[in-house]
N, C-alpha and C positions, 0 to 999 in steps of 0.2 A: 437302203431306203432312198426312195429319189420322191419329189415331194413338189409341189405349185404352191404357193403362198398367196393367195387373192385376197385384195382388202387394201386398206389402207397402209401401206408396205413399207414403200419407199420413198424416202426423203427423210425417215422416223428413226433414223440408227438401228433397220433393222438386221443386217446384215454384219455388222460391228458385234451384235448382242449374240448371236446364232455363232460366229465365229467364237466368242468369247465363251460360251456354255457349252459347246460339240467340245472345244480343245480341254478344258475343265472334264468332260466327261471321258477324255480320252479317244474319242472318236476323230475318224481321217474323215476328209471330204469335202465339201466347196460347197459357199454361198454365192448368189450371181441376182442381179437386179435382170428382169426380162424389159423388151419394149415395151408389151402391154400394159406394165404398171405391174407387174406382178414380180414376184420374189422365188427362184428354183434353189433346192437341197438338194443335195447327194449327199449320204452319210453314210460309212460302215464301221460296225464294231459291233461288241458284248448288245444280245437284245434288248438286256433290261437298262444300258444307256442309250438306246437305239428308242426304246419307248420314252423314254424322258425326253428325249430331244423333241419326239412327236407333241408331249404334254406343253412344252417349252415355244414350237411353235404356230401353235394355234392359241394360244397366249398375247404373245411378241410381247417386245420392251415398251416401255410407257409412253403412249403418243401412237403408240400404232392401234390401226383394228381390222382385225384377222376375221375377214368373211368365213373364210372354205380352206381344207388342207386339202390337196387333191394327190392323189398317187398314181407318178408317170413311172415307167419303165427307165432303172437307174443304167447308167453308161458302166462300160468293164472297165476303164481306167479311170482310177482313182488315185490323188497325192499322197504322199508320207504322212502328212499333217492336216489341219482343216483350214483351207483360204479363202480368203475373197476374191472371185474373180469379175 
């Protein structure tokens, strides 16, 4: 899953929260703040924590507001684990 985050994103611990929940779900992959104000995912693992993560971020943690998820084409390398980049 590779995934845009539009909304009110960044500045909100959104990035902390999606790191905190993917690693919990067992899932690899990287969060990353864009110029535009916007917030990028990469995630891989099991589908059915791969859809909770989806549930999770069009959500976001308290203080954020999640316009749009939008689904970009995910990159071939991905981490051991889930980080902030």
């Amino acid at each position: 899953m590779a995934v845009r985050v539009v909304g009110m994103v960044q500045g909100v611990g959104f990035r902390v929260y999606v790191r905190k929940r993917a690693t919990q779900l067992g899932l690899r992959g990287w969060v990353r703040n864009r110029p535009d104000g916007s917030v990028e995912a990469v995630a891989r693992g099991p589908a059915a924590a791969i859809a909770h993560l989806r549930v999770i971020l069009a959500r976001g943690p308290m203080g954020a507001r999640v316009d749009s998820v939008i689904d970009e084409a995910p990159p071939t390398d991905l981490p051991d684990r889930f980080e902030i980049r």
